[in-house]
C-alpha positions in Angstrom: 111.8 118.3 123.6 109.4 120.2 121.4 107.6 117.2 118.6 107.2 119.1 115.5 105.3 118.8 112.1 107.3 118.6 109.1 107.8 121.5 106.9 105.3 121.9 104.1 106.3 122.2 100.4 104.7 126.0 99.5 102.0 123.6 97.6 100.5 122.4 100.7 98.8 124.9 103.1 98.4 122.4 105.8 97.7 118.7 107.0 96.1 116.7 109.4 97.1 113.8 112.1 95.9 110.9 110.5 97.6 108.3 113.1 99.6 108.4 116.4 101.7 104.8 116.6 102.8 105.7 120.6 100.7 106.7 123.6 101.4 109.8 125.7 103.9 107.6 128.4 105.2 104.9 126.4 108.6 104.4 125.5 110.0 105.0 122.2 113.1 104.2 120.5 114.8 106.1 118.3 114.0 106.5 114.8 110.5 105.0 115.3 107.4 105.8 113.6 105.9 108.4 116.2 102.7 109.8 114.2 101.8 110.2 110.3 100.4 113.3 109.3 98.2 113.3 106.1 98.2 115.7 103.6 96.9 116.7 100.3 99.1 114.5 98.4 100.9 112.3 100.9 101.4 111.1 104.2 104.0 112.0 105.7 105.8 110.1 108.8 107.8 111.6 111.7 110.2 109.8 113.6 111.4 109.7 117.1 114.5 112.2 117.2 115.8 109.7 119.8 115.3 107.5 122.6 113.1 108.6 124.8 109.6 108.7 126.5 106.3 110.2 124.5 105.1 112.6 127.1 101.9 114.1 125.6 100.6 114.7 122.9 99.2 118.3 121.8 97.7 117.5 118.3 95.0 114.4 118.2 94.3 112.1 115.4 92.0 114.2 113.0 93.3 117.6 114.3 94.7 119.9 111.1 98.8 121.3 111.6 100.0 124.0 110.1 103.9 123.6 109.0 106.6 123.3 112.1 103.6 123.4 114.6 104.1 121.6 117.5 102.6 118.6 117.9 104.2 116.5 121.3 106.2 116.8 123.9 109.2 114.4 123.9 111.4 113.7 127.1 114.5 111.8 125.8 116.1 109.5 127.8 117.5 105.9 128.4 114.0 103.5 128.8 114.6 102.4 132.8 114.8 106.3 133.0 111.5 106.3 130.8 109.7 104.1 133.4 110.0 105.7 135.8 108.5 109.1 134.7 105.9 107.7 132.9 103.6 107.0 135.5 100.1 108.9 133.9 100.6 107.1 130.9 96.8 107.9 130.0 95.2 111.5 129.7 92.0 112.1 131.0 90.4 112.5 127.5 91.1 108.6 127.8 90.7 107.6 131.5 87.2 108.3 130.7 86.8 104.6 129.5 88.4 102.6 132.2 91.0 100.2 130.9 90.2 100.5 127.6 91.9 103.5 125.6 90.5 104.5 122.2 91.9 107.4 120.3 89.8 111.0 119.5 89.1 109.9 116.1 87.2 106.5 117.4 85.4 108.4 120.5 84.0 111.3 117.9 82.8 108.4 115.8 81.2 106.7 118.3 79.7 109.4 120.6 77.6 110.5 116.6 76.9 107.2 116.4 75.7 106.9 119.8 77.8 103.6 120.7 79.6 103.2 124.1 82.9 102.8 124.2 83.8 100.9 126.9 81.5 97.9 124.8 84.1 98.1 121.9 86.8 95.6 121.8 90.4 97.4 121.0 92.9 95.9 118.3 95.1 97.9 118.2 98.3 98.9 120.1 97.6 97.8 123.7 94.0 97.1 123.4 93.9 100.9 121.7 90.3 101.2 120.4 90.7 102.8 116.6 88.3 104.3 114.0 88.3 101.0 112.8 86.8 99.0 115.6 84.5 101.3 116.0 83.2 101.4 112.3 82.9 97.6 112.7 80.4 98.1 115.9 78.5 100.0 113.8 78.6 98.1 110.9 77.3 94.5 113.0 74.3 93.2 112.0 71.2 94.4 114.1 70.5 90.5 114.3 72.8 90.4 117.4 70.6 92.6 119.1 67.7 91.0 118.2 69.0 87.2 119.2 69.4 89.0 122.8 66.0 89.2 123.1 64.2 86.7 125.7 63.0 83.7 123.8 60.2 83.5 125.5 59.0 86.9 124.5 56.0 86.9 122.5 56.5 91.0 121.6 58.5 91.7 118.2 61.8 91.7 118.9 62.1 95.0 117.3 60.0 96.8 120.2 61.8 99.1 122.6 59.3 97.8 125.5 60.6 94.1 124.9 64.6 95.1 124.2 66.3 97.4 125.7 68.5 99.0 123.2 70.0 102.4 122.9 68.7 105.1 120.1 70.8 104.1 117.4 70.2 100.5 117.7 66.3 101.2 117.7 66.6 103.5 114.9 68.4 100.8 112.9 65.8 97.8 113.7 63.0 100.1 112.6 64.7 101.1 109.7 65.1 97.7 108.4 68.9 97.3 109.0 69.7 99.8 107.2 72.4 101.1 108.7 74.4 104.1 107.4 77.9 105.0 108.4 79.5 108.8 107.8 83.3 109.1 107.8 84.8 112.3 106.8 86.7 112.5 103.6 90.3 111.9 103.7 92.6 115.0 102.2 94.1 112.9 99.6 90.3 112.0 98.1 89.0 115.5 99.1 92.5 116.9 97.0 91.4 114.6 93.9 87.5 115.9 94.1 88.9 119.3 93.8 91.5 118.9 91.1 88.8 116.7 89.1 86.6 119.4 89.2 88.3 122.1 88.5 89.5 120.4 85.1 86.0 120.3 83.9 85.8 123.7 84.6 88.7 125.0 83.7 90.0 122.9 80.5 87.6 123.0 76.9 88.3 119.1 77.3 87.0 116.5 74.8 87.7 112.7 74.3 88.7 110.4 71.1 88.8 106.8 70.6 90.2 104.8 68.5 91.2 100.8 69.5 94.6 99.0 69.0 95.1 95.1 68.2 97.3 94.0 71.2 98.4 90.9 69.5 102.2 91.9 68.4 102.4 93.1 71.4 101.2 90.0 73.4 103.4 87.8 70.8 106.6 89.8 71.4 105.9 89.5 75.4 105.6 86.2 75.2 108.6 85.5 73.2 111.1 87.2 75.2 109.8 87.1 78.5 111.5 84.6 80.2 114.9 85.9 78.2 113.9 89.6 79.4 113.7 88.9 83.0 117.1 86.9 82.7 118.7 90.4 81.7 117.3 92.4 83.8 117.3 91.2 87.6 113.6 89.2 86.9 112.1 92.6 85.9 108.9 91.4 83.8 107.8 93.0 80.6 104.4 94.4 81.1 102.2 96.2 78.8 102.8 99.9 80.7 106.4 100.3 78.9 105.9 99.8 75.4 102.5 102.6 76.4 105.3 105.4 77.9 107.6 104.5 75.0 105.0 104.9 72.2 103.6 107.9 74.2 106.6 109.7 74.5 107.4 109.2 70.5 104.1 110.3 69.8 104.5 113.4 72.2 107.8 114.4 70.4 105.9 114.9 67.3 103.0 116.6 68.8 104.5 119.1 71.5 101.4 120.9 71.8 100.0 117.5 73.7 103.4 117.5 76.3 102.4 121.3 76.2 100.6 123.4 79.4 98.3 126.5 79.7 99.8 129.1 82.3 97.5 131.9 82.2 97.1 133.5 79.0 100.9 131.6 78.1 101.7 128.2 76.2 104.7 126.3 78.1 106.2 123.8 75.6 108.3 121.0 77.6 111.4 120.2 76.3 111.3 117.2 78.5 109.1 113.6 78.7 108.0 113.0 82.0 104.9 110.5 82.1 102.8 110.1 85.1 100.9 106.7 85.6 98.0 106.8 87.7 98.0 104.1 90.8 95.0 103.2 92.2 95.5 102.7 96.5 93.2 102.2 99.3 93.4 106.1 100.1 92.7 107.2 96.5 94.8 107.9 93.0 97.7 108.8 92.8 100.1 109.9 89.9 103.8 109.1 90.3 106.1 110.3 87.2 108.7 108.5 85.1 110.9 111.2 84.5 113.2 111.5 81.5 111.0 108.8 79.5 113.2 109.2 76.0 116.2 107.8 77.9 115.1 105.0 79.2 114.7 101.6 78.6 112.1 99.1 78.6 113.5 97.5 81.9 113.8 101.1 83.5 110.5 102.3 82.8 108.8 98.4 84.1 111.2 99.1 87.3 110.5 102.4 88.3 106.6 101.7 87.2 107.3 98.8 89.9 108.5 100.2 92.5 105.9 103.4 92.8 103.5 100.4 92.6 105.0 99.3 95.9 105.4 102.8 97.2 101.8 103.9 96.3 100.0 101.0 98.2 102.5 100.9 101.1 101.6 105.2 101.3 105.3 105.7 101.0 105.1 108.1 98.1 107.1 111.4 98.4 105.9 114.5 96.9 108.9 114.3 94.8 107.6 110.9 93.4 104.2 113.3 92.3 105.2 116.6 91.2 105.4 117.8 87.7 104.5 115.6 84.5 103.7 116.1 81.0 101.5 113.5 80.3 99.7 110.9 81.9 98.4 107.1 81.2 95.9 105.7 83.1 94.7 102.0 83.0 91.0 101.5 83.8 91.7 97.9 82.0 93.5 96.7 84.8 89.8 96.6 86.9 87.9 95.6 83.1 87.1 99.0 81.9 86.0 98.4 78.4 85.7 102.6 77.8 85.9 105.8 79.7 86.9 109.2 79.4 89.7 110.0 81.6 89.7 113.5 83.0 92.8 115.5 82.7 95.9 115.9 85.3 96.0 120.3 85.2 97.8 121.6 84.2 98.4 118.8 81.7 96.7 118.9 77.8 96.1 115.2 77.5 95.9 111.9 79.1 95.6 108.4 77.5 93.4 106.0 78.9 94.2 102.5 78.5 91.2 99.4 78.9 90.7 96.0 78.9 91.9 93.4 76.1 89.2 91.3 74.8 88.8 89.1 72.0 86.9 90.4 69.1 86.2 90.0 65.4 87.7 92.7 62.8 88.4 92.6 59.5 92.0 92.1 58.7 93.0 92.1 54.6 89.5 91.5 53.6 88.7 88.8 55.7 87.2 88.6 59.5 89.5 87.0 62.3 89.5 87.1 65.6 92.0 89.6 67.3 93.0 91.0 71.1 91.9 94.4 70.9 92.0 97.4 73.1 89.9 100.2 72.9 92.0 103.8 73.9 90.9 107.0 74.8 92.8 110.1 75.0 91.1 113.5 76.2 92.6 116.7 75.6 91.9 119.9 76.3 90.9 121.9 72.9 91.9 125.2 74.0 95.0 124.0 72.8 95.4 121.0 71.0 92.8 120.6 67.3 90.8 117.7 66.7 92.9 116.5 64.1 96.3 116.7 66.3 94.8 114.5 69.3 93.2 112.0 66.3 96.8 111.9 65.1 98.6 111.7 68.1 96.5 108.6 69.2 96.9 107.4 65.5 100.5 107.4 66.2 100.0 105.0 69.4 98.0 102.8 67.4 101.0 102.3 65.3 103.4 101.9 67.3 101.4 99.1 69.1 100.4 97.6 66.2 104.2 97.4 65.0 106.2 97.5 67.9 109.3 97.9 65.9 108.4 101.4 65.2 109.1 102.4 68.7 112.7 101.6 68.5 113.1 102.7 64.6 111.4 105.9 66.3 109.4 105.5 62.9 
């Protein structure tokens, strides 16, 4: 049976194997994870079709696919039957290190970086030597090497006449320990590079602030919390709702901001769908709240949630990603005080959120001290004026400020 890569949405020209979770000869159930493949928005998993035994694999780890492209060769079948046709569970690409099997990924790593493999120590699946490991071997302190010098030596330590040590561990003594590590990019970082620049280049994009007192805000969460989560099934009120709320009413009396350039044409959205950018180990991503006018607090805080859980756990679906109108960002979350977020093309704007800090301003003629929040939103001016974007963020303010406005839609 012929393993195949999934087939790619017309967006996505391509992907590469980012992990095999079986070994050409091991047994697999069915409907286990066989291999993720990574791509420029998500990784997506393929599954063992059924029981049966992994008998090679045709694609290795770092190798690109093209859509339907075969990737393995499956032999289905009950696991006694498995056993006993799985004899040359190991290829020659991995007999080459004795007992110890490392994947393509790991050897290319540490072939550049002139490291043996068969001195690594495996942690993965079966004593499997990874990328991982093998970044940690490079990464240990040249001190080792140095403490396995003979004490009684009286050369420096650091001289290839009084240690023997292979290139790379020589160039690093001499070099002060400075040891430097290259890893290619991943195609969910390389797909953000790309889409970052291209919005500078493409979009007449500017920035304005303006700063919002977070203290209704914080007084109505307080208030109602433990009430709200009694409601709703323990769903917590956060800050990221009442933003999409006020958003969306502020997007419903400025269309041009919920608006896109295609080409030499304007495409007003009849629609609010909000994207919140989630920061994960791989890179950001942008899941979208679809729909934002009908829902509810609770229903924006779960679906918020549970992308949260999806992003970081690399369970998010291109369906999770497409489209958008608008986007929020929260550098506050990591204690941004001010940035200028770049826009999501084909999107017009994009409201950056920072951190809440205590600060003096003058309230009714006298000076107090308030939670306040600077905001930014950037826009692209081909577009949207100056005075719209100052307006539309004016609106957010005000909303904030006077929470009741959101549901008064005033």
């Amino acid at each position: 049976m012929e393993i195949k890569a999934p087939t790619f949405p017309e967006s996505i020209a391509d992907g590469s194997v980012a992990q095999w979770h079986h070994q050409p000869g091991a047994f697999v159930a069915r409907d286990d994870l066989l291999v993720d493949i990574e791509t420029d928005k998500v990784v997506i998993e393929v599954y063992a079709p059924e029981d049966g035994v992994l008998e090679a694999i045709l694609k290795p780890e770092g190798e690109t696919v093209l859509s339907e492209e075969v990737i393995a060769h499956f032999q289905p079948g009950s696991q006694a039957t498995g056993t006993t046709s799985a004899a040359p569970a190991v290829d020659a690409s991995e007999a080459e290190s004795g007992d110890q099997f490392a994947s393509p990924a790991a050897k290319k790593m540490a072939s550049e970086a002139n490291i043996s493999i068969s001195a690594i120590t495996g942690t993965g699946r079966d004593g499997r030597i990874t990328k991982e490991d093998v970044a940690q071997a490079i990464a240990k302190p040249a001190t080792a090497e140095k403490s396995a010098a003979p004490a009684s030596s009286s050369a420096p330590v650091a001289s290839p006449a009084a240690t023997p040590a292979t290139p790379a561990s020589e160039e690093d003594l001499h070099a002060g320990e400075r040891v430097e590590r290259r890893v290619p990019m991943t195609r969910l970082r390389a797909s953000v590079a790309k889409r970052l620049v291209e919005a500078q280049h493409n979009a007449a994009m500017l920035t304005t602030f303006n700063e919002v007192d977070m203290g209704p805000i914080m007084t109505l969460r307080k208030k109602y919390q433990a009430d709200f989560q009694a409601a709703h099934n323990d769903t917590r009120l956060g800050f990221m709702s009442f933003f999409v709320r006020a958003a969306t009413e502020a997007l419903k009396r400025f269309p041009s901001v919920n608006a896109s350039i295609d080409g030499n044409d304007i495409v007003y959205h009849g629609y609010y769908d909000i994207g919140v950018a989630v920061s994960t180990d791989r890179g950001l991503v942008v899941p979208v709240v679809r729909d934002t006018d009908g829902l509810s607090l609770a229903q924006i805080e779960d679906q918020i949630s549970a992308y949260g859980g999806k992003a970081r756990a690399g369970k998010l679906g291109l369906e999770d990603m497409a489209g958008g109108t608008f986007t929020i960002t929260n550098g506050g979350i990591f204690g941004s005080m001010l940035s200028t977020p770049i826009l999501n093309a084909p999107q017009t704007g994009v409201l950056g959120m920072h951190n809440i800090q205590d600060r003096a301003v003058v309230v009714d003629g006298e000076i107090v001290i308030r939670p306040m929040m600077y905001l930014a939103l950037s826009y692209d001016h081909r577009l949207i004026d100056g005075k719209e974007a100052v307006q539309f963020l004016v609106a957010i303010k005000g909303m904030l400020e006077d929470p009741a406005r959101i549901l008064l839609e005033l």
